[in-house]
N, C-alpha and C positions, 0 to 999 in steps of 0.2 A: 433526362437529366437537366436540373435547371442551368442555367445560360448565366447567372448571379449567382453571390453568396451573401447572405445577409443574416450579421451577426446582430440579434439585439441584446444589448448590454445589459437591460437590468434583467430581464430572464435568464441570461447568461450568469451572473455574478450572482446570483440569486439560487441557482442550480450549483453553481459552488461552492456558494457558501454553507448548503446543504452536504457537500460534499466532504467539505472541512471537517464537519461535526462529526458527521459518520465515520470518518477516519481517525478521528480524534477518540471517539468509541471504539471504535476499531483498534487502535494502538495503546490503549488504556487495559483492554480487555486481553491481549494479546500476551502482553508485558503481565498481566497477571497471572494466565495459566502458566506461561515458560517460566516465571519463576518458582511456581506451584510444583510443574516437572521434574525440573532441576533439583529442587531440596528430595522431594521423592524418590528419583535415583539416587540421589547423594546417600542417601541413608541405606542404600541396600538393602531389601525387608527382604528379597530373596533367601537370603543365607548362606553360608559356607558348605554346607552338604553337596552330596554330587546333584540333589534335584535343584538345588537353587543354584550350584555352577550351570548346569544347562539352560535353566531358566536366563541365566545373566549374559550366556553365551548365543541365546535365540533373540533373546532382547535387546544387543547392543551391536547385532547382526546389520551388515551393509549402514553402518553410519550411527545407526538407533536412535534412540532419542535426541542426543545431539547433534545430529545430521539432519532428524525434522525440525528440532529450533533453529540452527540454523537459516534453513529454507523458510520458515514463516516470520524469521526476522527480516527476511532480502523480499517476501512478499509482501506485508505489512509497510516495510520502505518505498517499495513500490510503488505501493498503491497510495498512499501518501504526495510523493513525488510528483505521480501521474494530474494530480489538482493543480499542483503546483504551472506544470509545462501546459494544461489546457488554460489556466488561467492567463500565462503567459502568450500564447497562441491569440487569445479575447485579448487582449489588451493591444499585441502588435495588427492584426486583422482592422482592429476599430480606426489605428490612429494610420494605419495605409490606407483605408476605404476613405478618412478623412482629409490628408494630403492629395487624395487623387481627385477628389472631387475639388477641392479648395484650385489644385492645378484644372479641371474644368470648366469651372465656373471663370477663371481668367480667361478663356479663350472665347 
């Protein structure tokens, strides 16, 4: 295990900024099908019969559809977020490694 950690910045902000984009596809895409889902269920194509009650009754089974949008809204936030706190992480690492040395270099 190395004995340093050495952040470099523009590779760093660079692998983010990649990161951004892809989440930003990521959350554009997302937000597309759950609303796609949602008008889908909303309309009920099952039917009122007893095949389409069961059908509605397996399908809306432990959570069902809006139990996984839910869950792929708190994932997509997530993963969103997650750029966020490693960018955050790069920013504070850089300007410690830079104080500590600035405090070195005086002695």
């Amino acid at each position: 295990m190395p004995d340093h950690v050495d952040v470099h910045g523009q590779t760093a902000f660079a692998g983010l900024a990649r990161w951004d984009a892809a989440t930003s596809d990521i959350a554009a895409f997302w937000k597309e099908r759950a609303e796609r889902i949602r008008r889908l269920t909303e309309a009920a194509p099952w039917g009122r019969d007893s095949a389409g009650q069961a059908f509605q009754a397996s399908y809306t089974r432990g959570g069902g559809p809006e139990g996984m949008l839910l869950a792929g809204d708190g994932i997509v936030s997530d993963v969103g977020h997650l750029g966020m706190k490693v960018r955050t992480a790069v920013v504070r690492t850089r300007d410690t490694d830079q104080r500590q040395a600035g405090t070195t270099y005086q002695i």
